[in-house]
MIDOSE-1310 file (N, C-alpha, C; in nm, 2 decimals, decimal comma, always signed):
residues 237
xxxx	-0,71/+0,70/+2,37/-0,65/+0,76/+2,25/-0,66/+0,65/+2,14; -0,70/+0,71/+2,03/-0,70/+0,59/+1,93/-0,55/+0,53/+1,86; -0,55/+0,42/+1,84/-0,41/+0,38/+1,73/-0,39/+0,46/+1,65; -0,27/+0,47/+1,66/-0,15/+0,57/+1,50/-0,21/+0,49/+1,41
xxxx	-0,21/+0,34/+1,43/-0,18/+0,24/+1,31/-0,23/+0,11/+1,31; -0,38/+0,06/+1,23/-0,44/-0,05/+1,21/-0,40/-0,10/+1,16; -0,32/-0,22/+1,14/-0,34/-0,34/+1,01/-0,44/-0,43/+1,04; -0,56/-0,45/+0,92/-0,63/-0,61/+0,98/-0,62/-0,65/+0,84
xxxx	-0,64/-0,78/+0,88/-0,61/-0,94/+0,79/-0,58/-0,89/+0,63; -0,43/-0,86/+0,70/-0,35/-0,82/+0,58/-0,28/-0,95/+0,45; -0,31/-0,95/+0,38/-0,26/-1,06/+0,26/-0,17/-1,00/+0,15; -0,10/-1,11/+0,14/+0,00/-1,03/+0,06/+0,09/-1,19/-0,04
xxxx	+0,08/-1,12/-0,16/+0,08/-1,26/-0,25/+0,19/-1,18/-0,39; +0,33/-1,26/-0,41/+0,40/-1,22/-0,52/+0,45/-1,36/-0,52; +0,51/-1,36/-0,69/+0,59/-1,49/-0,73/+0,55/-1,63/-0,67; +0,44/-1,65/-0,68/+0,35/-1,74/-0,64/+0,34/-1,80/-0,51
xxxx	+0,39/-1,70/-0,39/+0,41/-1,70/-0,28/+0,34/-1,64/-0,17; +0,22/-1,64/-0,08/+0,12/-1,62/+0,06/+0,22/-1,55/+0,12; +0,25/-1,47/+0,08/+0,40/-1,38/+0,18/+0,33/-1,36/+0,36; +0,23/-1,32/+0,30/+0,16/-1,23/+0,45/-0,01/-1,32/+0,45
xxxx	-0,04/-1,37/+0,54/-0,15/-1,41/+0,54/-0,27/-1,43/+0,70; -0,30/-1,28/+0,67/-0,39/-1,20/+0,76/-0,36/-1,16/+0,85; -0,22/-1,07/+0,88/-0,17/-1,02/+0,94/-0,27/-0,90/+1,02; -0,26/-0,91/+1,14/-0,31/-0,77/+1,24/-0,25/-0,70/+1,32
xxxx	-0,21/-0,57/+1,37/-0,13/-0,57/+1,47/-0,17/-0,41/+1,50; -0,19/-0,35/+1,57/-0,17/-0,17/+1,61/-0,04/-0,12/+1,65; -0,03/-0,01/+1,65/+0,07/+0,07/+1,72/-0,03/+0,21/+1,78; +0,03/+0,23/+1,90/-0,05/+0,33/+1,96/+0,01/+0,45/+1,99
xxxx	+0,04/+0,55/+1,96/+0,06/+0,70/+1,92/+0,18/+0,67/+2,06; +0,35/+0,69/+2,09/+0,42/+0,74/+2,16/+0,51/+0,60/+2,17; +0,45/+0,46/+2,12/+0,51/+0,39/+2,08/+0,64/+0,30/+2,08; +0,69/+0,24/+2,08/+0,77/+0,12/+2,02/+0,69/-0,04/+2,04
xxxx	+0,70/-0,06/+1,91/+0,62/-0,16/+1,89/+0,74/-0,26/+1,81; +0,74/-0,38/+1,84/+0,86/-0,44/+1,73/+0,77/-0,59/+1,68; +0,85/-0,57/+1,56/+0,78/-0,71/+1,48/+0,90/-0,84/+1,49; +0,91/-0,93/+1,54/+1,02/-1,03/+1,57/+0,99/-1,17/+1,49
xxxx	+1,08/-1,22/+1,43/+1,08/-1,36/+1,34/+1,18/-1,37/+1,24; +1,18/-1,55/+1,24/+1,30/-1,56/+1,16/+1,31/-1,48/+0,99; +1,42/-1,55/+0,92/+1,42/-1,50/+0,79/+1,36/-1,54/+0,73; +1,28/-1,45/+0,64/+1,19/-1,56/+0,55/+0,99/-1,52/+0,62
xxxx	+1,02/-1,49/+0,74/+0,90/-1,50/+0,82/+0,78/-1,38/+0,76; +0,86/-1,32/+0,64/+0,72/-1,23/+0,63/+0,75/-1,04/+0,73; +0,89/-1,03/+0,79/+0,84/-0,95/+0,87/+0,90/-0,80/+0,72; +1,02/-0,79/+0,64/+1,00/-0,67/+0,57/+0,94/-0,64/+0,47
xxxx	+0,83/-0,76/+0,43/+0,71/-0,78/+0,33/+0,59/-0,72/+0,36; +0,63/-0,70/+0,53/+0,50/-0,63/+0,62/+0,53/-0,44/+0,58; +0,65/-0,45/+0,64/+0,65/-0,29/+0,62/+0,64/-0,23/+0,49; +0,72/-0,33/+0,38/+0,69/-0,26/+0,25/+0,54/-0,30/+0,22
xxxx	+0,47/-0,34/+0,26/+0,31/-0,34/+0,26/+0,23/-0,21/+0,34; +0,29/-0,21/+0,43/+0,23/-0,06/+0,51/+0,27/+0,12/+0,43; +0,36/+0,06/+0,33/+0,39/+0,22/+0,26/+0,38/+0,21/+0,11; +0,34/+0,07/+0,09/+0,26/+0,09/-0,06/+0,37/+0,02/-0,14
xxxx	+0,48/-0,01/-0,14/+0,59/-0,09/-0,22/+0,55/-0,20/-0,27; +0,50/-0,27/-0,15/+0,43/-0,42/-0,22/+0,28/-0,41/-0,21; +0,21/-0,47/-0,30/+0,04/-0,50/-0,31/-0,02/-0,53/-0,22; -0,10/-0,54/-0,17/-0,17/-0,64/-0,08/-0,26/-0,65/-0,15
xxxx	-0,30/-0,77/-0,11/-0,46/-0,86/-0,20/-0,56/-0,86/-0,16; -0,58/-0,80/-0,01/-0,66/-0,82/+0,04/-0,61/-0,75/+0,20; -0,76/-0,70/+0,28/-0,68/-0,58/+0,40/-0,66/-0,47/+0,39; -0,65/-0,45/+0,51/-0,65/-0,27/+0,52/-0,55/-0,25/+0,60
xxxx	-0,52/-0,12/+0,55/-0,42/-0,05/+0,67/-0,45/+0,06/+0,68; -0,48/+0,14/+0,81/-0,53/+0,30/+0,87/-0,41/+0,37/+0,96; -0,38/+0,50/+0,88/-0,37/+0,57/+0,94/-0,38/+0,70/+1,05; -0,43/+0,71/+1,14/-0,50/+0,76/+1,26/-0,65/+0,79/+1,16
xxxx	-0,70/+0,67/+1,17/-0,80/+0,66/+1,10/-0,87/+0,63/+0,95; -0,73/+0,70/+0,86/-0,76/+0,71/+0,75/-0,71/+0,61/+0,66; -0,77/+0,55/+0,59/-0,76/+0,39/+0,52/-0,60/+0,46/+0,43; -0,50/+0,37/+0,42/-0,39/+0,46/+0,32/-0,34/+0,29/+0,29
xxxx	-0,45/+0,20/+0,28/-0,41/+0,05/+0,20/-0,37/+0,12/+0,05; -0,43/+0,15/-0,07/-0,40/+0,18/-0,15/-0,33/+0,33/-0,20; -0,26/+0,37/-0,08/-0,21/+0,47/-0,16/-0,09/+0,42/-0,20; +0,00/+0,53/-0,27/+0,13/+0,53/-0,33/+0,23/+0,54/-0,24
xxxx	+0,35/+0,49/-0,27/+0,46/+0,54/-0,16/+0,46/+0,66/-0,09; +0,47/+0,74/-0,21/+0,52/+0,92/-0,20/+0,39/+0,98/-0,07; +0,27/+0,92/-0,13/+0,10/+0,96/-0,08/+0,11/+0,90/+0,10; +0,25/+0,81/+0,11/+0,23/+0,74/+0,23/+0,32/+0,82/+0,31
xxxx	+0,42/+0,81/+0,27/+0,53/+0,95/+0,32/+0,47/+1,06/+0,35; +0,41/+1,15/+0,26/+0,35/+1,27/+0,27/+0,24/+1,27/+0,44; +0,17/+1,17/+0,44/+0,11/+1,14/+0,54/+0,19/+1,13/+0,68; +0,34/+1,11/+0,71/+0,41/+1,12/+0,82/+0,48/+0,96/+0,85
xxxx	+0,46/+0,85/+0,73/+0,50/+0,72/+0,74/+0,67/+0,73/+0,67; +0,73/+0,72/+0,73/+0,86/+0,70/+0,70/+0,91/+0,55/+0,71; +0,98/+0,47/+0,60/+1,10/+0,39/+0,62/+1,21/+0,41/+0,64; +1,31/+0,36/+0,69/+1,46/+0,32/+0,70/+1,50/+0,17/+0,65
xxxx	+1,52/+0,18/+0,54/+1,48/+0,03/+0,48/+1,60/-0,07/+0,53; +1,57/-0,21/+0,55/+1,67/-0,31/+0,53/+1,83/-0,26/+0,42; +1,92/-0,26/+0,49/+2,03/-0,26/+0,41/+2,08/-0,14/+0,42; +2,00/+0,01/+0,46/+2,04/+0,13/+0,47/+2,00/+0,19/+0,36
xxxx	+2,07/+0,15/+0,21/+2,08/+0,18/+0,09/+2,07/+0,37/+0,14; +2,17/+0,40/+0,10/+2,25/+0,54/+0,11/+2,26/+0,55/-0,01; +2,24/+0,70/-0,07/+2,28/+0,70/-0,19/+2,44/+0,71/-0,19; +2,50/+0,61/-0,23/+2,66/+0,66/-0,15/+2,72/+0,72/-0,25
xxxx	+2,71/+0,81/-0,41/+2,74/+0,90/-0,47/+2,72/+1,01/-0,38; +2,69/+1,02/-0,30/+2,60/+1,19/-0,28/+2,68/+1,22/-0,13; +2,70/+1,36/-0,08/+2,72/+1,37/+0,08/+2,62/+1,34/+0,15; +2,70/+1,31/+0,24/+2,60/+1,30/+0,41/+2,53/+1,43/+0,44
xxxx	+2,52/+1,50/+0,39/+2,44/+1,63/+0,38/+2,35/+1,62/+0,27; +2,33/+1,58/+0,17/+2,27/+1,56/+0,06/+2,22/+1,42/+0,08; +2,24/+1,39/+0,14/+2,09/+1,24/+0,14/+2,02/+1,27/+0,27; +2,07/+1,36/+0,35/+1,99/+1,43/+0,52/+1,91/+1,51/+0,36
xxxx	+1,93/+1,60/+0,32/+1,82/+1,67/+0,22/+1,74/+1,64/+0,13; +1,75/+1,50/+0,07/+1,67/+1,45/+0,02/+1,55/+1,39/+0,15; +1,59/+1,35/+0,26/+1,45/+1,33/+0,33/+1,40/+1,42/+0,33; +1,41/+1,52/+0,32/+1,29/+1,61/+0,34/+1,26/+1,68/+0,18
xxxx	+1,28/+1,60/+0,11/+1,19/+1,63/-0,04/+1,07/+1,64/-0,05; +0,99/+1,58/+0,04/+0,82/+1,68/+0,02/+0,81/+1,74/+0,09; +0,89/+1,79/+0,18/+0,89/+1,91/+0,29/+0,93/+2,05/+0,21; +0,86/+2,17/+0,20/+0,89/+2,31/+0,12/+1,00/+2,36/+0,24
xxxx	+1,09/+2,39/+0,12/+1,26/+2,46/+0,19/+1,22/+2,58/+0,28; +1,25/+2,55/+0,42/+1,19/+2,65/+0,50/+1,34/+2,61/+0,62; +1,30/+2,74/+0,75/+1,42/+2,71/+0,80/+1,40/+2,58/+0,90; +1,30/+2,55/+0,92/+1,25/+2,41/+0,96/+1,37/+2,27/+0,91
xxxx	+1,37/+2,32/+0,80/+1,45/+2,20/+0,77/+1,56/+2,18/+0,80; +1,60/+2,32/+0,80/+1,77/+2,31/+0,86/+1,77/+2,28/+0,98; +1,68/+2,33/+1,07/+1,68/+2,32/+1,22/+1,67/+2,15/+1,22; +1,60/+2,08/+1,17/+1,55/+1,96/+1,17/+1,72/+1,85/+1,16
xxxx	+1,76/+1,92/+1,00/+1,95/+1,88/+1,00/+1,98/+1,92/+1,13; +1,99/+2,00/+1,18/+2,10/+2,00/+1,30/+2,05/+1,91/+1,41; +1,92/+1,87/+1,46/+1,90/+1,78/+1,51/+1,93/+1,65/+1,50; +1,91/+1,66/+1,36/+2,04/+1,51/+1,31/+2,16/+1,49/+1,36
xxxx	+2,21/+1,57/+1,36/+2,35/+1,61/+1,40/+2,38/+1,59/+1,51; +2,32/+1,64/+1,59/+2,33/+1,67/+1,80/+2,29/+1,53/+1,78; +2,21/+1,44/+1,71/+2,22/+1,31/+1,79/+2,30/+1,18/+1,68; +2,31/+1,25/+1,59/+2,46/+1,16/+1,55/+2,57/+1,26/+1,51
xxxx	+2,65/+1,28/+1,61/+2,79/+1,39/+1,62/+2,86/+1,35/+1,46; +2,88/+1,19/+1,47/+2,96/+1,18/+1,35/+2,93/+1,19/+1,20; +2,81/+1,25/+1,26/+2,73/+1,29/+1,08/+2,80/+1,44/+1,04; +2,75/+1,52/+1,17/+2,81/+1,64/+1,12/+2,94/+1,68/+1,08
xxxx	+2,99/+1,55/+1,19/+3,20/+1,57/+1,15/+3,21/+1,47/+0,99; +3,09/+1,50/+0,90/+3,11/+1,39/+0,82/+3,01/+1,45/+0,72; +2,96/+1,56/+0,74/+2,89/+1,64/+0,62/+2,92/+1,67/+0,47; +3,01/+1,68/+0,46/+3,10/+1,67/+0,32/+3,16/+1,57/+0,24
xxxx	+3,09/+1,42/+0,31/+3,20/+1,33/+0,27/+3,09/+1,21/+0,25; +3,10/+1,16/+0,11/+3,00/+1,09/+0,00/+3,01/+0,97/+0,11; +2,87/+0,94/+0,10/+2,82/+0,85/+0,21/+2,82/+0,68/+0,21; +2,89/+0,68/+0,02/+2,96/+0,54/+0,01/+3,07/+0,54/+0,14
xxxx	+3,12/+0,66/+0,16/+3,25/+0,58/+0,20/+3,27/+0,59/+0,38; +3,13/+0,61/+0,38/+3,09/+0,59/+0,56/+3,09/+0,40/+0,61; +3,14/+0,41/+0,75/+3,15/+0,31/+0,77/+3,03/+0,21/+0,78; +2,98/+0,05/+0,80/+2,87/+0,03/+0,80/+2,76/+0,13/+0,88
xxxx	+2,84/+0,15/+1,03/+2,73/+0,18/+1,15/+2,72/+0,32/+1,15; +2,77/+0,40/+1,06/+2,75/+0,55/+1,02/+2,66/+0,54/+0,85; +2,69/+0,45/+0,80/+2,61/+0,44/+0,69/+2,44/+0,41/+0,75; +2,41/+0,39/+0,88/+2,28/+0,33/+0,94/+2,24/+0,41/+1,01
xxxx	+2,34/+0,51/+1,08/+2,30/+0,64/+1,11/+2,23/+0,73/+1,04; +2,33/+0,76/+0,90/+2,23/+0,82/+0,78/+2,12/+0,79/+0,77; +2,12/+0,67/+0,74/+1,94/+0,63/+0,69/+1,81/+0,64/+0,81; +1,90/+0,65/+0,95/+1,76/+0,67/+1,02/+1,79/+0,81/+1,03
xxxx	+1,86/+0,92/+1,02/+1,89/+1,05/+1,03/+1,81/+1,09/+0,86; +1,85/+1,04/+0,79/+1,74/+1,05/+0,67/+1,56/+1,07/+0,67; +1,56/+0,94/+0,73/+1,44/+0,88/+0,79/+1,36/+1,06/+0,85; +1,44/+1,09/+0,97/+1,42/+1,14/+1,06/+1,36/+1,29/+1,01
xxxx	+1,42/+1,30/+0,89/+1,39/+1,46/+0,77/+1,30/+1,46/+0,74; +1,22/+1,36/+0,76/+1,07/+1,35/+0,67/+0,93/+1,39/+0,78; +1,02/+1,42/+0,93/+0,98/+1,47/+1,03/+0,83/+1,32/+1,03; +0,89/+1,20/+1,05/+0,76/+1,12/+1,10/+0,66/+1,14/+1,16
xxxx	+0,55/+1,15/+1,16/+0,47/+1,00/+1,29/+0,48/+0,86/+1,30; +0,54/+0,84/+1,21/+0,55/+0,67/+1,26/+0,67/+0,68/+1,17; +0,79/+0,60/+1,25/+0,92/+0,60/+1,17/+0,93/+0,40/+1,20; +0,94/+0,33/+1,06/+0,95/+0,23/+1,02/+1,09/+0,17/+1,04
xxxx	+1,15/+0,07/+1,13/+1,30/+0,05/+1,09/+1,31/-0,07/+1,05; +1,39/-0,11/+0,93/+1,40/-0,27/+0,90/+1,54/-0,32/+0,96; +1,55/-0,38/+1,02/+1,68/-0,45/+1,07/+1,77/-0,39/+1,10; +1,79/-0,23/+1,16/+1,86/-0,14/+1,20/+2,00/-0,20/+1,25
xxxx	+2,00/-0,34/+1,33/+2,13/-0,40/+1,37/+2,25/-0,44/+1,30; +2,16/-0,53/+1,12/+2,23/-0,58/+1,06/+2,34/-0,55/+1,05; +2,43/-0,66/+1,05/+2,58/-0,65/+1,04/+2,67/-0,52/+1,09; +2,60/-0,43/+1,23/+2,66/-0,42/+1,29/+2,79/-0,48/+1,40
xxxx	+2,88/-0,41/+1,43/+2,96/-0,50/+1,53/+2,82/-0,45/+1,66; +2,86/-0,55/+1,83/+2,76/-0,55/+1,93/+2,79/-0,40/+1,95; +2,90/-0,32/+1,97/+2,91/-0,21/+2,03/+2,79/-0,09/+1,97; +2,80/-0,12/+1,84/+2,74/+0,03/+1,74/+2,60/-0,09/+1,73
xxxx	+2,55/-0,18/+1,77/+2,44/-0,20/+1,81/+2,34/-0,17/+1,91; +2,44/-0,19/+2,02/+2,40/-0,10/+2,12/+2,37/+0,06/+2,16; +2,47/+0,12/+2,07/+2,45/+0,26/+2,03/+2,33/+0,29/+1,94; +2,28/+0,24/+1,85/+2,20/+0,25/+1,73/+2,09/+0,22/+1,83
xxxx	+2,06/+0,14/+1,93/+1,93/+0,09/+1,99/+1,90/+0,16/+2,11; +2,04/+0,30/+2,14/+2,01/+0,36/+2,26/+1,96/+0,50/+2,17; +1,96/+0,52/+2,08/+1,97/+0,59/+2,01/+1,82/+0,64/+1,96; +1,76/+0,47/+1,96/+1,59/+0,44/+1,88/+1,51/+0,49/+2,04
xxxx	+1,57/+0,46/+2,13/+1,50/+0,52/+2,26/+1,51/+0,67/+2,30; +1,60/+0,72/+2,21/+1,61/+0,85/+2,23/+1,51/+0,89/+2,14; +1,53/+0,90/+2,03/+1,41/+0,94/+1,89/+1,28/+0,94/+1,97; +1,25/+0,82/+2,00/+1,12/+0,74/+2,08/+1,06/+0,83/+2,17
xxxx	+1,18/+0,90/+2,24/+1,12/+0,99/+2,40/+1,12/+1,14/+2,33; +1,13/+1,15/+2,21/+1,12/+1,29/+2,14/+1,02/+1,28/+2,09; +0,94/+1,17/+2,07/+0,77/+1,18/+2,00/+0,76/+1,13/+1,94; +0,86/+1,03/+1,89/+0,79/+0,97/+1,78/+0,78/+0,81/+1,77
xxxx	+0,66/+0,80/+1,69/+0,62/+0,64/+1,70/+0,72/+0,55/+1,64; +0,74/+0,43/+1,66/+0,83/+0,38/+1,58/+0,75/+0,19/+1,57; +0,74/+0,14/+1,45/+0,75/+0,01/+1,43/+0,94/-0,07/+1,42; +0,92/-0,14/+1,48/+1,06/-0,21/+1,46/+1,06/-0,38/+1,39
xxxx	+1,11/-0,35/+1,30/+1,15/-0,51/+1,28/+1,28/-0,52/+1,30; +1,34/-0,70/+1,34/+1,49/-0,68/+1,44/+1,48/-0,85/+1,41; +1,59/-0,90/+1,40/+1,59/-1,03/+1,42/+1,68/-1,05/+1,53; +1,77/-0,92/+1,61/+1,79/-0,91/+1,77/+1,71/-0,90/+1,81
xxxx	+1,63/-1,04/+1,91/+1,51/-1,00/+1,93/+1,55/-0,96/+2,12; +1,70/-0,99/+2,09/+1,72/-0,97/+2,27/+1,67/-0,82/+2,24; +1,77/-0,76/+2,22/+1,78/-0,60/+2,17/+1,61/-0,49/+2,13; +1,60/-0,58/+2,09/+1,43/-0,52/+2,04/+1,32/-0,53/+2,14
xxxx	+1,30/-0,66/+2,22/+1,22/-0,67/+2,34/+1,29/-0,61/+2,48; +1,42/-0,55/+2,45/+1,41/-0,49/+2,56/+1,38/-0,32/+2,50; +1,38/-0,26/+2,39/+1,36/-0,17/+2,37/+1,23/-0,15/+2,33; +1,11/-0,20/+2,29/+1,00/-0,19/+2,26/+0,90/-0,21/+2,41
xxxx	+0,79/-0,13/+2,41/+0,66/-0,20/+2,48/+0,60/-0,28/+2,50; +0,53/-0,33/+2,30/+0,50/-0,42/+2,28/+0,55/-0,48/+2,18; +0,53/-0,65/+2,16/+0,56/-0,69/+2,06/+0,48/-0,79/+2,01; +0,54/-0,83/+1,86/+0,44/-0,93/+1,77/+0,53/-1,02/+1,72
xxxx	+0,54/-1,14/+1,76/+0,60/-1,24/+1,67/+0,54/-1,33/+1,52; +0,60/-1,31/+1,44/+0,54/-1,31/+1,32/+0,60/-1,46/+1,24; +0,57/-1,55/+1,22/+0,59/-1,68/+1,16/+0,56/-1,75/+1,05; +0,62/-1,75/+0,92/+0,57/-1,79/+0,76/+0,44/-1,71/+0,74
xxxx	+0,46/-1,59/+0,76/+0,33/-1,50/+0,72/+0,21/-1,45/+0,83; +0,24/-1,49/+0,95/+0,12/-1,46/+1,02/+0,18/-1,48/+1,16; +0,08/-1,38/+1,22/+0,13/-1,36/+1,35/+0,09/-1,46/+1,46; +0,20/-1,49/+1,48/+0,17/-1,63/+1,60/+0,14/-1,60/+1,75
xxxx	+0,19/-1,45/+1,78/+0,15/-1,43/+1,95/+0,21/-1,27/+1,92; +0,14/-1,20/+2,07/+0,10/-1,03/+2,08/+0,08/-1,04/+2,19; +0,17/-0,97/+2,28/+0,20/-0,92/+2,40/+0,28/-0,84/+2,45; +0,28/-0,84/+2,55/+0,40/-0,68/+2,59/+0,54/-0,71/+2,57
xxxx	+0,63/-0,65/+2,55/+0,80/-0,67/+2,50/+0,82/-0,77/+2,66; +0,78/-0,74/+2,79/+0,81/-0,79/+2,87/+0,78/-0,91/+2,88; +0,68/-0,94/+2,88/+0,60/-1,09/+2,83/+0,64/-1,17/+2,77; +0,68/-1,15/+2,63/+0,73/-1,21/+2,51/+0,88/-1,27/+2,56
xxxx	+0,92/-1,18/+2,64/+1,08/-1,17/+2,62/+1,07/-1,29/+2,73; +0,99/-1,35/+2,84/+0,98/-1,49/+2,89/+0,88/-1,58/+2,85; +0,83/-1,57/+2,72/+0,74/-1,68/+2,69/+0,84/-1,75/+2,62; +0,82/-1,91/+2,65/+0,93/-2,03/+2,66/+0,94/-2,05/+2,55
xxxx	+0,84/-2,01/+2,45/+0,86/-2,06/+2,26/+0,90/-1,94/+2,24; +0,90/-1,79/+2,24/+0,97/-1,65/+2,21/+1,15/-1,70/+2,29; +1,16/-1,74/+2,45/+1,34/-1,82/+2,45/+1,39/-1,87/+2,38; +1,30/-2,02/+2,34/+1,36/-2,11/+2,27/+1,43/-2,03/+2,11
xxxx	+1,29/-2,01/+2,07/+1,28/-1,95/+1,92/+1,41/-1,84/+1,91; +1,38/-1,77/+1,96/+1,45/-1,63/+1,94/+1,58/-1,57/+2,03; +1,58/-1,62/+2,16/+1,66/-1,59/+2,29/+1,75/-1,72/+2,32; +1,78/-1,77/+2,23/+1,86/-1,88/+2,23/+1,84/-1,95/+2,35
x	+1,75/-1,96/+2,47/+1,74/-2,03/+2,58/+1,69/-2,20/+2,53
């Protein structure tokens, strides 16, 4: 079966900075793939590069074949590429029902969509007990729920997550990352960037460690998770 998702020798250049410099990596249709590195390393300069946010200068990116380096956000979405960006960003004026409806803004109102909301729902209970209630005033780890329950409206093939853990407590970390394994076993592809890299290499297949812009090693999540520079670096060993 061919790759969901090519990057090759991806470059990426802002504020007189080699953010990304010749990044490569696939994801293969059923998926979890996670991108691991410190801060700074280049890994959500990757994703906002794969949906058109930031430029690249050079490089390609395909999706199940089809080059979508230069399209537009919206043009990348429409295609089945979803974010859940770093930080959540919820619209927190609006209900938890009303930002579950805006993911599916290029989807035509059909009963698909609602069926799709209640799916949200059956796998985050406390969304639905929380439908009417403006999504500023959800807690962090229900505010993260939204955004991948958002995410999830836009009915992906490949659902993007940036740092899903941040500033979670460990408990609703653990839930949030049993949670990416459930999504996962329902069909859908997922890239992960995580700076829990315990958390991420036990939940992904494969993985890419990524270092001041470029990927330094690519191997299986199991692999990684005992290579002695992936301990030191990332596994505090």
């Amino acid at each position: 079966m061919a790759p969901l998702l090519v990057v090759e020798d991806l470059h990426v250049s802002y504020n007189g900075i080699h953010a990304l410099q010749g990044v490569s990596l696939t994801v293969e249709p059923g998926e979890i793939v996670t991108l691991i590195g410190a801060n700074g390393a280049g890994k959500s300069t990757t994703l906002n590069a794969l949906v058109g946010l930031v430029p690249s200068t050079s490089g390609r990116v395909q999706l199940a074949g089809e080059d979508i380096t230069r399209c537009k956000p919206h043009e990348v979405v429409k295609r089945g590429v979803v974010q859940v960006p770093e930080g959540r960003r919820v619209f927190a004026w609006m209900s938890v029902r009303e930002n579950l409806e805006l993911g599916a803004f290029l989807r035509p109102k059909s009963p698909e969509v609602a069926a799709d909301m209640e799916k949200v729902f059956q796998l985050f209970p406390v969304l639905a007990e929380r439908s009417g209630q403006l999504a500023g005033t959800l807690s962090g780890g229900e505010q993260q729920m939204l955004a991948i329950g958002r995410g999830l409206m836009a009915r992906p093939r490949l659902l993007l997550l940036d740092e899903p853990s941040l500033g979670l407590a460990p408990q609703l970390v653990k839930r949030i990352f049993t949670t990416i394994s459930d999504i996962n076993a329902q069909g859908v592809t997922i890239l992960l960037v995580e700076q829990n890299a315990h958390m991420a290499l036990n939940v992904a297949q494969r993985a890419y460690v990524l270092e001041t812009g470029r990927i330094v090693l690519a191997d299986s999540a199991a692999a990684c998770a005992q290579n002695p520079m992936v301990r030191e670096a990332y596994l505090g060993d």
